[in-house]
C-alpha positions in Angstrom: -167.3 209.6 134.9 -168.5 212.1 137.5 -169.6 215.4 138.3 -167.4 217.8 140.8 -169.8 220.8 141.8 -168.4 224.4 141.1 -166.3 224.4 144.4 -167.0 227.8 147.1 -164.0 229.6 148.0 -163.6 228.7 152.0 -160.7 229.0 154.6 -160.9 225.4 155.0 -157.9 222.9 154.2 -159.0 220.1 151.7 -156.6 216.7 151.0 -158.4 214.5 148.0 -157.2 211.0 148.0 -157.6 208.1 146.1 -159.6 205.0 147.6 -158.7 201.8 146.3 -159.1 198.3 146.7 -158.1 195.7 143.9 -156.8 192.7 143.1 -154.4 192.8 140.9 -151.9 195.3 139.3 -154.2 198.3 139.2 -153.3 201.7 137.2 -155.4 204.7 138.0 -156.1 208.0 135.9 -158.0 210.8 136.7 -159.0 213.2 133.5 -155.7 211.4 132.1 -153.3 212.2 134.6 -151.9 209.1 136.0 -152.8 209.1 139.3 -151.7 205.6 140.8 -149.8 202.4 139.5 -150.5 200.0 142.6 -149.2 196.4 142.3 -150.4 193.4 143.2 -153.3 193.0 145.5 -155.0 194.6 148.5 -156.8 192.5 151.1 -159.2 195.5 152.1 -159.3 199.9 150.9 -156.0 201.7 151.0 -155.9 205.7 150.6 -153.5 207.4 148.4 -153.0 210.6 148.6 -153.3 212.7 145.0 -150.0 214.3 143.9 -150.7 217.8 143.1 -150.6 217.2 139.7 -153.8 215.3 139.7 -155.5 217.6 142.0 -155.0 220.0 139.4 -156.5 217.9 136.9 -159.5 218.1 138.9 -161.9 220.4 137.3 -165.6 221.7 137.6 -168.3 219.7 136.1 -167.5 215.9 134.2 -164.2 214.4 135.2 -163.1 210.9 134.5 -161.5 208.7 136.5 -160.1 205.4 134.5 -159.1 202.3 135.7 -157.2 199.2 134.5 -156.8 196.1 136.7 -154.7 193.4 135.0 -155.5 189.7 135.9 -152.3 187.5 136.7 -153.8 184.9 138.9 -157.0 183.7 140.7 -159.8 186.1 141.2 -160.1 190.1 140.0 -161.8 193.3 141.1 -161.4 196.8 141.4 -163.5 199.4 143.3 -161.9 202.9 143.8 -163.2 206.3 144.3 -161.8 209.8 145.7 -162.2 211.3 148.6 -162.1 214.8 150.2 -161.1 215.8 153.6 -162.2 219.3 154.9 -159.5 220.3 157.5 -161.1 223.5 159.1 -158.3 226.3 160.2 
């Protein structure tokens, strides 16, 4: 669970993404909006970008952001978090 601060309108250009790194199968969900469904494994952070869909499920105040990492062989973790890029115009 987090906390997005009530957001002030800008000209800027923001991109959220989705950080990731997990080992293995790993499904993502941000306020219950599926946000990723990554296979396998990663061998360091990947950055996906958030369809617009789950930008939109962004909203002010508590989010969620759930995670479940299935176990198929040798060792497991999961460490993921989002990420905004301001793109001034």
């Amino acid at each position: 669970m987090f906390t997005l601060a009530k957001e002030t309108p800008g000209t800027e250009e923001r991109t959220v993404t989705l950080r990731l790194h997990h080992d293995e199968d790993a499904e993502v969900f941000l306020n219950g909006v599926p946000v990723a469904r990554e296979p396998r494994w990663t061998t360091g952070y990947v950055e996906l970008p958030l369809s617009p869909e789950a930008v939109a499920a962004l909203r002010n105040g508590r989010n969620v952001l759930a995670i479940h990492c299935r176990q198929n062989n040798g060792g497991q973790y999961v460490d993921a978090g989002l990420v905004e890029y301001v793109h001034p115009r």
